[in-house]
VMD Tcl script that builds the backbone (N, CA, C; Angstrom):
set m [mol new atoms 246]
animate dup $m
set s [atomselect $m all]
$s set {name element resname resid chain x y z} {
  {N N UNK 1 A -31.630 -1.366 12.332}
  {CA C UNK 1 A -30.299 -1.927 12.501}
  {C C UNK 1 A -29.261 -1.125 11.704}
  {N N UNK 2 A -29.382 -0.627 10.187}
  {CA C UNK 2 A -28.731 0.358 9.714}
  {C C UNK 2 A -27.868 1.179 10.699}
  {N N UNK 3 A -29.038 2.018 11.547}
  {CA C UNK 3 A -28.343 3.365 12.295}
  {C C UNK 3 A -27.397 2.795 12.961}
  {N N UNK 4 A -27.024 1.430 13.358}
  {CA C UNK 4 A -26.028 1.303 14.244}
  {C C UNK 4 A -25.074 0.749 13.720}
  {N N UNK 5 A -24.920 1.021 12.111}
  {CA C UNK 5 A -23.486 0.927 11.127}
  {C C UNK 5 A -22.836 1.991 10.750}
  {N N UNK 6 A -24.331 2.960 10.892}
  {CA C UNK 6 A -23.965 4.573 10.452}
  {C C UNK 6 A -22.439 5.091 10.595}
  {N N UNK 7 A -21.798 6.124 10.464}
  {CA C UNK 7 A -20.423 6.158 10.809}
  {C C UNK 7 A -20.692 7.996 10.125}
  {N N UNK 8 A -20.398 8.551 10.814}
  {CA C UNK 8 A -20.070 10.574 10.919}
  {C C UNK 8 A -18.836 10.287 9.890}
  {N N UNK 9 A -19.509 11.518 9.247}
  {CA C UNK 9 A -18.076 12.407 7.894}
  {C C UNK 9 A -16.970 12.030 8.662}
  {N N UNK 10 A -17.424 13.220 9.576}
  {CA C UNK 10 A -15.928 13.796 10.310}
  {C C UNK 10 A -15.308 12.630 11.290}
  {N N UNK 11 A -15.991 11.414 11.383}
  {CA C UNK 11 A -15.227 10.220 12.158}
  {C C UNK 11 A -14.494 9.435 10.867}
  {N N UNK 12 A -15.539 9.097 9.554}
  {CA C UNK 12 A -14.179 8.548 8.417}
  {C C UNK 12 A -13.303 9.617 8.165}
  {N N UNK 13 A -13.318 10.563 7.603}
  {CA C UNK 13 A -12.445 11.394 7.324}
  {C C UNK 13 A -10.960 11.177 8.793}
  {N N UNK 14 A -11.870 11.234 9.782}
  {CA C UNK 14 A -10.375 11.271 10.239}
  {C C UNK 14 A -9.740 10.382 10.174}
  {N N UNK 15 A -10.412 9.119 10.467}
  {CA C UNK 15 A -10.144 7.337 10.363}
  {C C UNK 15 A -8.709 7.746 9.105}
  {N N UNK 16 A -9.303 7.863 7.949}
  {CA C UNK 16 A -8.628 8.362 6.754}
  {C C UNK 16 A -7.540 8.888 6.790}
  {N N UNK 17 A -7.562 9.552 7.730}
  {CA C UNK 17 A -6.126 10.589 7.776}
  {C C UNK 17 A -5.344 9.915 8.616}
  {N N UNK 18 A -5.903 9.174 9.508}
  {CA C UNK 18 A -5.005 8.649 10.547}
  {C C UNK 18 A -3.929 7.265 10.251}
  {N N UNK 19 A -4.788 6.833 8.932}
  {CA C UNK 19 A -4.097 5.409 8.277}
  {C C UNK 19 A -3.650 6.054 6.626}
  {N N UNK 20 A -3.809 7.374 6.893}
  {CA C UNK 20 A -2.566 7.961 5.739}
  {C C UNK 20 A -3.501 7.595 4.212}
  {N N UNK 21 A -4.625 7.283 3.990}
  {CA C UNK 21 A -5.573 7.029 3.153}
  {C C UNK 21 A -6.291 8.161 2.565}
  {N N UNK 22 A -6.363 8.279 1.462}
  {CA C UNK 22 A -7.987 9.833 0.816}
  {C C UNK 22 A -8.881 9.197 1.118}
  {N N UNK 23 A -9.874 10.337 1.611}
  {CA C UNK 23 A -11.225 9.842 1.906}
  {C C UNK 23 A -12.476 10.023 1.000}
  {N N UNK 24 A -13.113 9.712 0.171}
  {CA C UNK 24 A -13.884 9.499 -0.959}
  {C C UNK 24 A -15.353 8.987 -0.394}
  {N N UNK 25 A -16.412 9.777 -0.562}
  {CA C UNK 25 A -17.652 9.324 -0.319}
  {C C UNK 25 A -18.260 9.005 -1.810}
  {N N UNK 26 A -18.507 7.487 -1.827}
  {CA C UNK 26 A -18.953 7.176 -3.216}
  {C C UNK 26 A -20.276 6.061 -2.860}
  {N N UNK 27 A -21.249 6.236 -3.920}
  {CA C UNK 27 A -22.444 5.542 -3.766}
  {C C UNK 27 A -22.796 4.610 -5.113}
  {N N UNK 28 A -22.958 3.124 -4.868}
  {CA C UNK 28 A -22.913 2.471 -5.325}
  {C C UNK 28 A -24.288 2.550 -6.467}
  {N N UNK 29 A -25.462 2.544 -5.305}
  {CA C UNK 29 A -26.349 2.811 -5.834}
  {C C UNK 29 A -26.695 3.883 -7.131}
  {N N UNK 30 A -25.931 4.704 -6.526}
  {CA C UNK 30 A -26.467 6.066 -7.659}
  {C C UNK 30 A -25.165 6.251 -8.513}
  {N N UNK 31 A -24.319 5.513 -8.072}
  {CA C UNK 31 A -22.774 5.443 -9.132}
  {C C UNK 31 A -22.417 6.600 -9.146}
  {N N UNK 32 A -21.900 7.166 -7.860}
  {CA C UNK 32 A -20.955 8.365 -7.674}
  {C C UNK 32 A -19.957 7.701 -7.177}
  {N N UNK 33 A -19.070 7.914 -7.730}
  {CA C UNK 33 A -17.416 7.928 -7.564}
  {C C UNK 33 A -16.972 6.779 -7.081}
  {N N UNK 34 A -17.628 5.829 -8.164}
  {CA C UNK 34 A -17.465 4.463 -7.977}
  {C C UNK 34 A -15.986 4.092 -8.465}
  {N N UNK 35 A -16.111 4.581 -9.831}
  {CA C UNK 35 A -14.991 4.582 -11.151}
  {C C UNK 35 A -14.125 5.380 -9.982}
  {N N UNK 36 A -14.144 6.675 -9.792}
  {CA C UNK 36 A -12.805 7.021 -9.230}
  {C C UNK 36 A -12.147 6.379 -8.044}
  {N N UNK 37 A -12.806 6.161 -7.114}
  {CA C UNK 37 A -12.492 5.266 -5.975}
  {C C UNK 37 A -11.650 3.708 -6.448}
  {N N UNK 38 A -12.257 3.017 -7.289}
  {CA C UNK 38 A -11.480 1.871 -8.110}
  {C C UNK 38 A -10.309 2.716 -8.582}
  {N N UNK 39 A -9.956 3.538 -9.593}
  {CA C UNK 39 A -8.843 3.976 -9.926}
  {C C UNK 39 A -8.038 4.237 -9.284}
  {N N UNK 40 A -8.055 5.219 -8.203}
  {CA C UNK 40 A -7.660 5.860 -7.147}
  {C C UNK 40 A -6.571 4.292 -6.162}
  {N N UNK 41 A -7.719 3.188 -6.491}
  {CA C UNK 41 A -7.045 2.131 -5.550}
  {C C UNK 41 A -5.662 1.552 -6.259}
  {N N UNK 42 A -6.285 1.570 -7.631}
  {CA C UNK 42 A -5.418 1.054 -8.199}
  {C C UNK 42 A -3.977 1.596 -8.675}
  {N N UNK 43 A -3.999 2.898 -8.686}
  {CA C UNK 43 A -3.216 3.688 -8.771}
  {C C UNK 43 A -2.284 3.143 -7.595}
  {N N UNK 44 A -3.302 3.027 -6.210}
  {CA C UNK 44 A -2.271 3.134 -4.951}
  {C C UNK 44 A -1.452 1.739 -4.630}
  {N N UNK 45 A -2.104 0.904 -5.280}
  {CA C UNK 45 A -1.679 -0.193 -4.976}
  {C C UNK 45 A -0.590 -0.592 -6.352}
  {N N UNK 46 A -0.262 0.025 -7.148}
  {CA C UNK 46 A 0.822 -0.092 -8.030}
  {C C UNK 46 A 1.807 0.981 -7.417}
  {N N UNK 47 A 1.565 2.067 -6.344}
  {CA C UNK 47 A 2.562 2.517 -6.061}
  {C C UNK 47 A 3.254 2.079 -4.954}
  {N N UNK 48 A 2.342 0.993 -4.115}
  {CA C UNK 48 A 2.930 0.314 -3.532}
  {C C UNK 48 A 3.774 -1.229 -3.848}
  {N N UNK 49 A 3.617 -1.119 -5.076}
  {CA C UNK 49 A 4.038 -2.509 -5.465}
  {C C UNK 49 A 5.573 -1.740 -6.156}
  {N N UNK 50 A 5.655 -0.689 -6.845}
  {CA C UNK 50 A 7.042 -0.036 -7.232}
  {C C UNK 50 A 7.764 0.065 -6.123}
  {N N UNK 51 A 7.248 0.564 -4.874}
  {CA C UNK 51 A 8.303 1.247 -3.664}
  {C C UNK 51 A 8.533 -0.680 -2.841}
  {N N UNK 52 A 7.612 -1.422 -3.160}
  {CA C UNK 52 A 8.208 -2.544 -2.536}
  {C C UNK 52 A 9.262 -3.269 -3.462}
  {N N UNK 53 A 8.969 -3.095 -4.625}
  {CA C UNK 53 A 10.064 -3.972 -5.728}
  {C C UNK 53 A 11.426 -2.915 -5.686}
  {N N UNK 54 A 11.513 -1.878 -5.485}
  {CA C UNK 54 A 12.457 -0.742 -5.248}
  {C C UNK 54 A 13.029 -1.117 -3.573}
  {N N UNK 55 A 12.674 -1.808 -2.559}
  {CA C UNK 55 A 12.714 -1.612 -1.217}
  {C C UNK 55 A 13.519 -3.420 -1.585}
  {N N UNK 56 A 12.676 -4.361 -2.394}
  {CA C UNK 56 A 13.294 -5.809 -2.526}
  {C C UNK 56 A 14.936 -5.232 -3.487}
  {N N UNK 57 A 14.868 -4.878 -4.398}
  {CA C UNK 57 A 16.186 -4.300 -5.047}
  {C C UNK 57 A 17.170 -3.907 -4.607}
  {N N UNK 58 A 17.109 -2.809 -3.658}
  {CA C UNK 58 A 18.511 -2.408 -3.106}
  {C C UNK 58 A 18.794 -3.508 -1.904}
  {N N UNK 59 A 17.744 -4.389 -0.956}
  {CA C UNK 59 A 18.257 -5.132 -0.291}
  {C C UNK 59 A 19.088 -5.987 -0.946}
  {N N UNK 60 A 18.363 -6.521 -2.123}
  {CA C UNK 60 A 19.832 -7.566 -2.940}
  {C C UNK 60 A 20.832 -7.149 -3.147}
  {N N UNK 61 A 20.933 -5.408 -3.801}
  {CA C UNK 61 A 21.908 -4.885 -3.931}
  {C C UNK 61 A 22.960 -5.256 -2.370}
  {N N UNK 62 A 22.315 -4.965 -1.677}
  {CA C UNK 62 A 23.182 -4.811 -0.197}
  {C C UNK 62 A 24.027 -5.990 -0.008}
  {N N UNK 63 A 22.843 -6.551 -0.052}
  {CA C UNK 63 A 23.962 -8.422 0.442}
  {C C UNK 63 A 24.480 -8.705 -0.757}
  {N N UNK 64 A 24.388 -8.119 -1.856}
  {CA C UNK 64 A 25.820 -8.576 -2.698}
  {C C UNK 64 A 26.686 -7.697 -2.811}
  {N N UNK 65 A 26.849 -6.580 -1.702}
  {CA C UNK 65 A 28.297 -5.938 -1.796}
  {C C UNK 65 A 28.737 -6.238 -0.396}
  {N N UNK 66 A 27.563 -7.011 0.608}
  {CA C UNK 66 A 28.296 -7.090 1.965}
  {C C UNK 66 A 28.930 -9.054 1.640}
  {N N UNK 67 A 28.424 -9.646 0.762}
  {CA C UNK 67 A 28.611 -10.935 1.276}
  {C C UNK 67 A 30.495 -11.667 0.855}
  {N N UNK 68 A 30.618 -10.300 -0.118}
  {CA C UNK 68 A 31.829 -11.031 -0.168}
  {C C UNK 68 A 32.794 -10.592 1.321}
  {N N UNK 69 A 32.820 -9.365 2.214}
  {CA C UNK 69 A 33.854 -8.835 3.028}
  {C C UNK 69 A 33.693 -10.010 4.063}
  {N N UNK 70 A 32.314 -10.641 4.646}
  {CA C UNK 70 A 32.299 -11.446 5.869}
  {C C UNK 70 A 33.054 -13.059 5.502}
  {N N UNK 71 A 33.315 -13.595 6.326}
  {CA C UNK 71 A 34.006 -14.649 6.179}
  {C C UNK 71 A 32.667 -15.946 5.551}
  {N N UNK 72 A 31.720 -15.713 5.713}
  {CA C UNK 72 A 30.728 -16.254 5.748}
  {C C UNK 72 A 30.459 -16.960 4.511}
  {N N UNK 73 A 29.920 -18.031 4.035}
  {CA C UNK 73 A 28.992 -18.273 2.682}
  {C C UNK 73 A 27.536 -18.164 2.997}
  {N N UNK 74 A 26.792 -17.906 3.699}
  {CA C UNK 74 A 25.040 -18.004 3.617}
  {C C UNK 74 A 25.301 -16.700 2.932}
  {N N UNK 75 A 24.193 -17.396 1.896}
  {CA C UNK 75 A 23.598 -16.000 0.998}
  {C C UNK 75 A 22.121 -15.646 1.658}
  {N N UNK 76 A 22.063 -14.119 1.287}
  {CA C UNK 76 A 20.938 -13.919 1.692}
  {C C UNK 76 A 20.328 -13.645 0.134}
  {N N UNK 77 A 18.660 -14.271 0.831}
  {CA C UNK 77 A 18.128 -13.715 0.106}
  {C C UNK 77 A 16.771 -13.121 -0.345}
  {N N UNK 78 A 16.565 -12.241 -1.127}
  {CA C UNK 78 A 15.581 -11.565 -1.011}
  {C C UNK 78 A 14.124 -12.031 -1.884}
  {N N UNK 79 A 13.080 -11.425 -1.766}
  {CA C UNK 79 A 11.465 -11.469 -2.205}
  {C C UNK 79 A 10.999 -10.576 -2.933}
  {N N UNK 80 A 10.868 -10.293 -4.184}
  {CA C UNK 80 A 10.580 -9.556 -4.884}
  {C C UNK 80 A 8.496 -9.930 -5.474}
  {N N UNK 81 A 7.904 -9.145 -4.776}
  {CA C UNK 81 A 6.576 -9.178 -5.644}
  {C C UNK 81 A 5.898 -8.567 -6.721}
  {N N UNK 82 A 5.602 -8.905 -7.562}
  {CA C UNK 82 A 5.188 -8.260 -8.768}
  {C C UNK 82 A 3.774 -8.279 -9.166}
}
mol reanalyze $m
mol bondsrecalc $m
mol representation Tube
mol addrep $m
């Protein structure tokens, strides 16, 4: 049953490239590039948490230089995750 989970280099690797991801062959068992693969995530997922708190920021910025010109009172407002 294994062989039919199996998955080719060259099919993750591309998988990898195609969802913009590094591709890292690490083995649990023998503890290759266990540690880097965890780091590596974590790294990525704090750089996605800066470019989203940077992406929540200037939207607030926005609607508080557009909300005074419209005649309007709804505030908008934004989601910041941390």
């Amino acid at each position: 049953m294994q062989e039919d989970f199996e998955v080719s280099r060259e099919e993750a690797e591309s998988w990898a490239q195609s969802v913009q991801l590094p591709y890292v062959e690490c083995s649990a068992k023998f503890r290759q590039n266990v540690d880097r693969v965890f780091h590596d995530l974590v790294r990525l997922i704090r750089q996605f948490q800066i470019a989203e708190r940077q992406m929540g920021l200037e939207y607030i910025s926005d609607s508080a230089n557009t909300s005074g010109s419209s005649g309007s009172h709804k505030k908008k407002k934004g989601c910041i995750v941390m």
